[in-house]
C-alpha positions in Angstrom: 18.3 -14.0 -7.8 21.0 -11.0 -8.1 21.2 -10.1 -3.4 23.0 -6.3 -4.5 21.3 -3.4 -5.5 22.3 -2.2 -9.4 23.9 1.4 -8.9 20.6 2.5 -10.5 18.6 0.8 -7.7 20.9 2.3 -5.0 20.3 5.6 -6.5 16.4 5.5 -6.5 16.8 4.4 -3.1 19.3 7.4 -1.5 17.4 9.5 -3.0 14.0 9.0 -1.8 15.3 8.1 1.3 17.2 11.8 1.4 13.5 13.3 0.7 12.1 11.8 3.5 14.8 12.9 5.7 14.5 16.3 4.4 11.0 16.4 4.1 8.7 13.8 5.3 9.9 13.3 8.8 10.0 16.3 9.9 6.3 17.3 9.8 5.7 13.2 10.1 4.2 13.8 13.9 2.1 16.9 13.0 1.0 15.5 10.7 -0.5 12.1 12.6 -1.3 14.6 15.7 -4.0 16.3 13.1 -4.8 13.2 11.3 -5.6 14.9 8.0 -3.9 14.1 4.3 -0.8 16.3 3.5 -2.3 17.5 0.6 0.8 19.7 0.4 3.3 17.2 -0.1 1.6 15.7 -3.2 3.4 18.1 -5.4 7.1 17.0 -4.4 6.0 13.4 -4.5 5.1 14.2 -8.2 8.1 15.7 -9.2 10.0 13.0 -8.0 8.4 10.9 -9.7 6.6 8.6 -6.8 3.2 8.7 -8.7 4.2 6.9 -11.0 6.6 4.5 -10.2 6.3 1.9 -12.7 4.0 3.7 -15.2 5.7 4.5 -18.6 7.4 7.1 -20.0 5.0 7.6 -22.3 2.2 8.0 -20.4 4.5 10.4 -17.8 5.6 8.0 -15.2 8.9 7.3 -14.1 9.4 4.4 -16.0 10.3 2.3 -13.3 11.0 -1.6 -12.5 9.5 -3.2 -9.4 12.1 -3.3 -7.7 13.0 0.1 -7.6 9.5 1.1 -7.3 9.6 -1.4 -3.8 12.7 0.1 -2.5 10.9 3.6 -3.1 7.8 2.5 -0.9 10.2 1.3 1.5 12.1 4.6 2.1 9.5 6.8 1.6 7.5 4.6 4.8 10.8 5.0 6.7 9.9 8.7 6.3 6.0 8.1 7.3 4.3 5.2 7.2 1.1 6.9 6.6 2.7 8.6 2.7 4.4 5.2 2.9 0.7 3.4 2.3 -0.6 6.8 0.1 2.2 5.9 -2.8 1.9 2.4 -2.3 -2.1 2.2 -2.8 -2.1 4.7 -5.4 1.0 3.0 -7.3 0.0 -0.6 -6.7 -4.2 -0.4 -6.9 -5.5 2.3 -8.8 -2.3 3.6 -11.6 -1.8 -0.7 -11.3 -5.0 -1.8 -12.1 -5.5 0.5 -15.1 -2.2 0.0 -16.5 -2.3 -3.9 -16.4 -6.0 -3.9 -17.8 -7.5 -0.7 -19.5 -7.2 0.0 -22.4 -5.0 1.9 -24.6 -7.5 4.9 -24.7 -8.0 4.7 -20.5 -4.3 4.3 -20.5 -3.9 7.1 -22.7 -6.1 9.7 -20.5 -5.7 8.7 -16.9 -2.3 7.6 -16.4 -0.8 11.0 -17.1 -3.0 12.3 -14.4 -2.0 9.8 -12.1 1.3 9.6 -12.8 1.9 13.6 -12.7 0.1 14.4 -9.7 -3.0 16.0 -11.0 -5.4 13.3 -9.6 -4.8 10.7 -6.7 -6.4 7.6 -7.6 -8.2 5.3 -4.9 -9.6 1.6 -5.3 -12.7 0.3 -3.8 -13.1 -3.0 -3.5 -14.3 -3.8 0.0 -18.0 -3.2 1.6 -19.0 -3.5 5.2 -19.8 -7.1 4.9 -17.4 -7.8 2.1 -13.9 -7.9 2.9 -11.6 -10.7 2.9 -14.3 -12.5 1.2 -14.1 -10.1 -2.2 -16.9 -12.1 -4.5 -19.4 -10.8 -2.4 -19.5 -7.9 -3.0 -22.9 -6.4 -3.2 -22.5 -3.2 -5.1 -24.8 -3.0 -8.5 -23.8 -2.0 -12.0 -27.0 -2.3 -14.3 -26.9 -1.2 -18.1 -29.1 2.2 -18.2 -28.9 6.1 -20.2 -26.6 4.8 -22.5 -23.7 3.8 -19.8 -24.0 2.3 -16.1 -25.7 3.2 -12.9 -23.8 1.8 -9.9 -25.5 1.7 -6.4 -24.0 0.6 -3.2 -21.2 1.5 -0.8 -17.2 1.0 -0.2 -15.3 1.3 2.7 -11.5 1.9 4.3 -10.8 3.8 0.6 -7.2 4.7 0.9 -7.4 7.9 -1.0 -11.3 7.9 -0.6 -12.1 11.8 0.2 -9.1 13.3 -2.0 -9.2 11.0 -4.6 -10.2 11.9 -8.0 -9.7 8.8 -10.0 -11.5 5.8 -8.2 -11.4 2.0 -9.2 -14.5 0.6 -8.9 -15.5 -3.1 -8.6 -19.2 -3.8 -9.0 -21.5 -6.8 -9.7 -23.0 -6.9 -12.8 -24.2 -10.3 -13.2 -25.9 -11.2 -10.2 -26.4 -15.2 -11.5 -22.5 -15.6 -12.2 -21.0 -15.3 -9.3 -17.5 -13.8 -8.8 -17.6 -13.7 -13.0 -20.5 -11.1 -12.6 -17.7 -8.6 -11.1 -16.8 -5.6 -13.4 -14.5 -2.9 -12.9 -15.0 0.9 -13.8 -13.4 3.7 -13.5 -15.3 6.8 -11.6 -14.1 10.4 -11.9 -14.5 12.4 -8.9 -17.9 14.9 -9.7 -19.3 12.2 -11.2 -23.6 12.4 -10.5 -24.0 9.9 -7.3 -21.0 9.6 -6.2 -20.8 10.2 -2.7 -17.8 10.7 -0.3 -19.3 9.1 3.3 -17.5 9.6 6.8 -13.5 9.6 6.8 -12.3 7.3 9.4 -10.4 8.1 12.5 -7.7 5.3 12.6 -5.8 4.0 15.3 -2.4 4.3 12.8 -1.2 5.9 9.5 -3.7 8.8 10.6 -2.2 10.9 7.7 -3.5 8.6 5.4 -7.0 9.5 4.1 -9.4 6.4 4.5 -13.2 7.4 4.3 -16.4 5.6 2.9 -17.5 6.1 -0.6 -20.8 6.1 -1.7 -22.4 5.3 -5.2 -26.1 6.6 -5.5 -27.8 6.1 -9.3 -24.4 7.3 -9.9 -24.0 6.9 -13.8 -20.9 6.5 -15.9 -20.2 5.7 -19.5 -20.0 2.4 -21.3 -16.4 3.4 -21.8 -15.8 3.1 -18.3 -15.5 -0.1 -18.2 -12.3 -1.6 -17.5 -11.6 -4.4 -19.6 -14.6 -6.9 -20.7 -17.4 -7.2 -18.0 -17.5 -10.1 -15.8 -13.9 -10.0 -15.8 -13.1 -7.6 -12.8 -12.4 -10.0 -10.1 -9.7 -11.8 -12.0 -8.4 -8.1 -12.3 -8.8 -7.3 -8.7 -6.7 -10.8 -7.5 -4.1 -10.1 -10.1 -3.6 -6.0 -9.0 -3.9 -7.7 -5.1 -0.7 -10.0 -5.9 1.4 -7.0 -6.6 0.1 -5.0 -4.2 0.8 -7.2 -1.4 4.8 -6.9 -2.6 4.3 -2.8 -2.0 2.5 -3.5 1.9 6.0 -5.4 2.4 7.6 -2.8 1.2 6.0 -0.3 3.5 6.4 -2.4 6.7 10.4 -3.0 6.1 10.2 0.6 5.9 8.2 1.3 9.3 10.5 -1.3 10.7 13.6 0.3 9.6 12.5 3.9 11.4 12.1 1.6 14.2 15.2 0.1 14.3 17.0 3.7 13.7 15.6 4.9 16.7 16.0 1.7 19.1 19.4 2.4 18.0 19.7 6.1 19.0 17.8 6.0 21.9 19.9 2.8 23.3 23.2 4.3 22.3 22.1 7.6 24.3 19.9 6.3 27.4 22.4 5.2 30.2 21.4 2.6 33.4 23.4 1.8 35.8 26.7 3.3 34.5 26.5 2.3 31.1 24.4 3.4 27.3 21.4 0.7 27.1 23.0 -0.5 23.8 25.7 -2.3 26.4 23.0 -4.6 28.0 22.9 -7.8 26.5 19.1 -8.0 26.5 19.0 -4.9 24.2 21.7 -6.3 22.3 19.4 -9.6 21.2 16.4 -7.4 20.8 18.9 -5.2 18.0 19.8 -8.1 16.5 16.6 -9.9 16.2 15.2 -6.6 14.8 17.9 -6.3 12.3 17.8 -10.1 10.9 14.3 -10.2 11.2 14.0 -6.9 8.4 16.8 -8.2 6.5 15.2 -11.2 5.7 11.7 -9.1 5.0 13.4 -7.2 2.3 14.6 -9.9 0.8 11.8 -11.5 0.5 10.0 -8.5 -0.9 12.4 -7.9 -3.7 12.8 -11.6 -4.7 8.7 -11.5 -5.4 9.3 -7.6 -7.1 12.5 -9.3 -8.9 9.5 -12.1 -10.0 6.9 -10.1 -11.3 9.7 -8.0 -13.2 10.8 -11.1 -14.9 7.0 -12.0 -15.8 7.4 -15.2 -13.5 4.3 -16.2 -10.9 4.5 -14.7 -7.9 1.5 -15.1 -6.1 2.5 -17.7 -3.4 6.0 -15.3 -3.0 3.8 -12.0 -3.0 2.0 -13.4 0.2 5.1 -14.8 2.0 6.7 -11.4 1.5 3.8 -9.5 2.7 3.0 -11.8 5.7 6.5 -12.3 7.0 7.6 -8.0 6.4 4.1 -7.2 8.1 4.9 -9.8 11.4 8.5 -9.3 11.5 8.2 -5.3 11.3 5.4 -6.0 14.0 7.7 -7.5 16.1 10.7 -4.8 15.3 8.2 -2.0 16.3 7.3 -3.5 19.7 11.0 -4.1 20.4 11.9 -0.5 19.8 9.5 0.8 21.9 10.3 -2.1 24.9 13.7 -0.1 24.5 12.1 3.4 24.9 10.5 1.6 27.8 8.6 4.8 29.4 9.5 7.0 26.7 8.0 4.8 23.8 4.8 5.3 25.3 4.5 9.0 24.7 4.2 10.6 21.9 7.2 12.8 22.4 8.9 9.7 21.0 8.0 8.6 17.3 8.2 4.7 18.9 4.9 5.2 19.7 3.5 5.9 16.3 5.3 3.3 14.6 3.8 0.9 16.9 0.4 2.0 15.5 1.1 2.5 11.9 2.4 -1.1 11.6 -0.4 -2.9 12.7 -2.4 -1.9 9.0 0.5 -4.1 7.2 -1.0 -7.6 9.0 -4.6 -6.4 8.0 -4.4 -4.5 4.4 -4.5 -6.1 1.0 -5.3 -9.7 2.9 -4.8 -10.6 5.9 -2.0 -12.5 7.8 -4.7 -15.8 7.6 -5.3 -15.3 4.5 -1.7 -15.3 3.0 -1.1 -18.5 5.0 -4.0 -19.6 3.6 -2.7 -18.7 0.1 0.6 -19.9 0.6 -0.6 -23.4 2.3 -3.0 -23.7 -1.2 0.1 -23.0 -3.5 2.2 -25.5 -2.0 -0.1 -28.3 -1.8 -1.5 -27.8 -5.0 2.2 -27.7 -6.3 2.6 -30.9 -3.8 -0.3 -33.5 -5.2 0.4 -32.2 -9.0 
């Protein structure tokens, strides 16, 4: 695989990284204190193109390969991890799973929305007793009035209270199993949709999260995504490259960690000398620093993958899994380094530490990418 960025790649990556120097971090504490969505923001994020990062020209998007569109997440999560996860869900779930599987008419009419701002999109998928364990789901889709009525409830909906687009999986066939999942695609305002209780997170408090609610709520035929009884297929495929964007995010959240180990150690002095000249701090630096470099490498080998239409499922999960852990581990480092000081929120230490902890949980689980990745490898191993 080509290790250096294309001047292209470089490019898209100074300049979103400029942005959120400019203006991400500097209201990135606010906006965590308050723990409500930036709504403000979503206009700038639409100009530079970052809602619609690999969505075509055509349809208004920036036109964009996956690994730009990784290096993107990553420095707009160095700016906040909580816009960091808003671009990467929006990108990667809801604009993803339409542009992989709708069809040319849904294409046609939502991806301009998405892609230029006008709507956020959201993807619900998980139910309080459905999470890791996605085929059962117990939301309803029954034929009636000419469309569908869907009944049942999703939870932890990145995007769920100031979304307007939302990807919906429901079963349709009860006797069929994970082949009785559909997906559809619910407009915001649509007659039983309801938006339930917004979360109050321990991290990435900036991110909206909230329950969402489906009541009789009817839709047209034509909401359909794809051919019914296909939607969890859909839903595995749209995980796989979303898992390459939460790596993304954590090298990102690592990274912001890593800066400010780095300027706090290089400032702090103990006993006659800056912290930086300890040893100990020294191996914690380095650790941090190989520890990332390895996670972004990982992450744009499986974006370098899906861009060359190769498999990428078992690489997806090892990206995801290893950026998640190791930008765990950078985080806790930073703020050993702080020591005091990273555990106040004067000190943005503090609210990395938080933010990170969503990239082992999100999209799968740490168990279940090892569990993925163990699968690939022996199936790969007794064919």
């Amino acid at each position: 695989m080509r290790i250096e960025l294309t001047e292209e790649q470089a490019a898209v990556r100074r300049t979103i990284r400029d942005f959120a120097a400019a203006e991400i971090r500097p209201h990135a504490a606010r906006w965590d204190r308050e723990g409500s969505f930036p709504k403000e923001i979503v206009p700038k994020l639409a100009v530079l193109g970052l809602l619609g990062l690999v969505v075509p020209e055509e349809y208004g998007g920036s036109g964009l390969e996956m690994v730009s569109a990784m290096l993107a997440v990553e420095a707009v999560s160095w700016g906040d991890g909580s816009l960091g996860l808003t671009v990467a869900s929006h990108n990667s779930l809801c604009v993803g799973h339409i542009l992989a599987f709708a069809s040319g008419e849904q294409k046609r009419h939502y991806l301009p929305l998405l892609a230029g701002g006008d709507a956020l999109g959201a993807w619900c998928l998980t139910e309080p007793a459905a999470g890791s364990d996605a085929a059962a789901i117990q939301t309803r889709a029954v034929r009636g009035n000419g469309g569908w009525i869907l009944n049942g409830t999703k939870v932890f909906v990145t995007q769920g209270s100031v979304g307007r687009v939302y990807v919906v999986m429901a079963v349709t066939d009860p006797t069929a199993g994970h082949r009785g999942i559909s997906a559809f695609i619910v407009e915001r305002g649509a007659p039983g949709l309801r938006i339930g209780k917004k979360e109050d997170k321990l991290g990435l408090r900036a991110s909206d999260t909230a329950e969402v609610g489906f009541e009789d709520c009817e839709v047209p035929d034509d909401a359909v995504i794809g051919a019914p009884g296909t939607g969890y297929r859909q839903a595995l495929a749209v995980l796989e490259r979303g898992r390459i964007g939460i790596g993304a995010m954590a090298v990102g959240i690592g990274r912001a960690a890593l800066d400010a180990a780095l300027t706090y150690g290089a400032q702090r002095t103990a006993f006659g000398q800056p912290l930086t000249g300890f040893q100990a701090v020294q191996f914690m630096i380095a650790d941090m620093t190989m520890e990332l470099d390895a996670a972004e490498l990982l992450v744009l080998r499986a974006a370098q993958l899906a861009d060359l239409g190769h498999p990428f499922r078992r690489e997806a999960s090892m990206a995801k899994l290893y950026a998640s852990e190791a930008a765990a581990r950078a985080t806790n480092k930073a703020l050993q380094i702080h020591g005091g000081y990273g555990f106040i929120k004067d000190y943005p230490v503090e609210r990395y530490y938080r933010d990170v902890k969503l990239t082992e949980i999100g999209e799968g689980t740490s168990e279940i990418q090892r569990i993925i990745i163990a699968k690939s490898l022996l199936e790969s191993f007794s064919a």
